[in-house]
C-alpha positions in Angstrom: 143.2 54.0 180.2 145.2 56.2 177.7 143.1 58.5 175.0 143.1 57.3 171.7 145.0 58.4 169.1 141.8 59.2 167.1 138.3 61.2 167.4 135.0 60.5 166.1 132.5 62.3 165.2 130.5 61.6 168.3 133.3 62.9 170.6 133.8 66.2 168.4 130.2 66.9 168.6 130.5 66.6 172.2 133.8 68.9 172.8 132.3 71.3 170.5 129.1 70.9 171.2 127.5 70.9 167.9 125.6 68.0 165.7 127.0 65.1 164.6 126.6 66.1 160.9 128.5 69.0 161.8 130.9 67.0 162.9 131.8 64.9 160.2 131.9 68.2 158.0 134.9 69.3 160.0 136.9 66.2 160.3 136.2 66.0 156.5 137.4 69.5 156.3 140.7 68.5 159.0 141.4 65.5 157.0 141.5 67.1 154.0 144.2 69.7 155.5 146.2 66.6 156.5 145.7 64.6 152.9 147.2 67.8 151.8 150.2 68.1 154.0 151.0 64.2 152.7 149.5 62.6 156.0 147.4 59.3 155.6 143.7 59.9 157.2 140.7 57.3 157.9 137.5 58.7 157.0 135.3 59.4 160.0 138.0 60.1 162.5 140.6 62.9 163.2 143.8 62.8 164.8 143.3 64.1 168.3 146.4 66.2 168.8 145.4 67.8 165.2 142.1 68.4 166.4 143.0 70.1 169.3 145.9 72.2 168.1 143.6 73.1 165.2 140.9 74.9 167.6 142.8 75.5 170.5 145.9 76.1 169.7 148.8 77.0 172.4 146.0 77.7 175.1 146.1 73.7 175.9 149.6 73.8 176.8 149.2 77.3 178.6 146.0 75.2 180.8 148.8 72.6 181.3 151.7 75.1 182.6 149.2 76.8 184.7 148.3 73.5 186.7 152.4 73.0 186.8 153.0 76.4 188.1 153.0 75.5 192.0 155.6 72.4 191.3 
């Protein structure tokens, strides 16, 4: 099965480990850097690839090079 193209809170609180509540403060917080840059957001959820880039930046795509290294 592919990822979905959104989080919820419940899966942010679990990457992050941190409360739901929490949660929903920082997609508000994501979403409202998005609204800003003219993107269209549902309330509650957050794009994943935002979400990601937004706390871990280029060291994703480093993890992912590193696995490639040996082909």
């Amino acid at each position: 099965m592919t990822e979905r193209m959104f989080m919820k809170a419940d899966e942010v609180a679990e990457v992050l480990e941190v409360s739901k509540p929490y949660a929903y403060k920082l997609i508000r917080q994501m979403n409202k850097e998005l609204r800003a840059k003219g993107c269209l957001v549902i309330a509650g959820r957050v794009d994943r690839r935002y979400f990601y880039d937004n706390f871990y930046g280029d060291r994703m795509d480093r993890r992912k090079e590193g696995a490639n290294a040996g082909v």
